[in-house]
N, C-alpha and C positions, 0 to 999 in steps of 0.2 A: 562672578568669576570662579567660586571657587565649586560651584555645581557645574560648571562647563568643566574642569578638570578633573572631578568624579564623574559628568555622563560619559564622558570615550569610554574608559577602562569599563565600566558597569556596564554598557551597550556590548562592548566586545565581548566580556564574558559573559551575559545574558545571554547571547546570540550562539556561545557555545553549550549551553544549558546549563551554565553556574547560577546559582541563586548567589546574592548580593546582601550586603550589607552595607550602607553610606551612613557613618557617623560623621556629625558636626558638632559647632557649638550652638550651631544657631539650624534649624528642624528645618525653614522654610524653605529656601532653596532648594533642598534634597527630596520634598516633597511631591513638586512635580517631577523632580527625573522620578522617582521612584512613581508615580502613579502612570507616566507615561512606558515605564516597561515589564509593569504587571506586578501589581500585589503579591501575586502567587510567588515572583520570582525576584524582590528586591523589596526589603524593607530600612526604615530611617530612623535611626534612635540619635537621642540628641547626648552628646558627651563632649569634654575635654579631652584628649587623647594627655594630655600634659599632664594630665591629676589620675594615677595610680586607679583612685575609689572608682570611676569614672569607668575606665576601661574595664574592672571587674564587673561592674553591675551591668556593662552593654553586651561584655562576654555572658553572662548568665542570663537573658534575656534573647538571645541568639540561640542557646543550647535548648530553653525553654520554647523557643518556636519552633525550631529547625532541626533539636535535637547534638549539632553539631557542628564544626569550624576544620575546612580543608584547606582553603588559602588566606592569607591574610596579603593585601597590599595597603605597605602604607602611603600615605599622599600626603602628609602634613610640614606645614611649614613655617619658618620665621620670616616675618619680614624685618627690615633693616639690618643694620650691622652689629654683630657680635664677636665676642672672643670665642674660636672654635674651644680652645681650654683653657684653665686655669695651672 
């Protein structure tokens, strides 16, 4: 499910010639969207968005291919029920 709600957004911006990035926690899923809309133009780093370390080191791993970061969409989510605050 959760590579079906990364391939719309990544195929839509692909398609307008943004190159992509699909972090997860888990690589495999996002592997085939990413091989199915070109190497060139989407790659898959595996992270926590939840863990601070996580999103540094996938930010720096992005800047090292790509050189650079124009949009960021996020997708992540909780499932079940929480307190919005404390």
């Amino acid at each position: 499910m959760q590579a079906l709600t990364l391939e719309l957004p990544a195929r839509r911006l692909t398609n307008e010639g943004v190159r992509v990035v699909l972090i997860s926690r888990t690589r495999e899923e996002l592997e085939e969207v990413a091989g199915e809309i070109g190497e060139n133009k989407a790659q898959v780093v595996e992270a926590d968005v939840a863990q601070e370390d996580h999103i540094k080191k996938a930010y720096k791993q992005v800047i090292r291919q790509w050189g650079r970061v124009d949009i960021v969409v996020a997708n992540a989510g909780v499932n079940g029920v929480c307190a919005l605050h404390r």
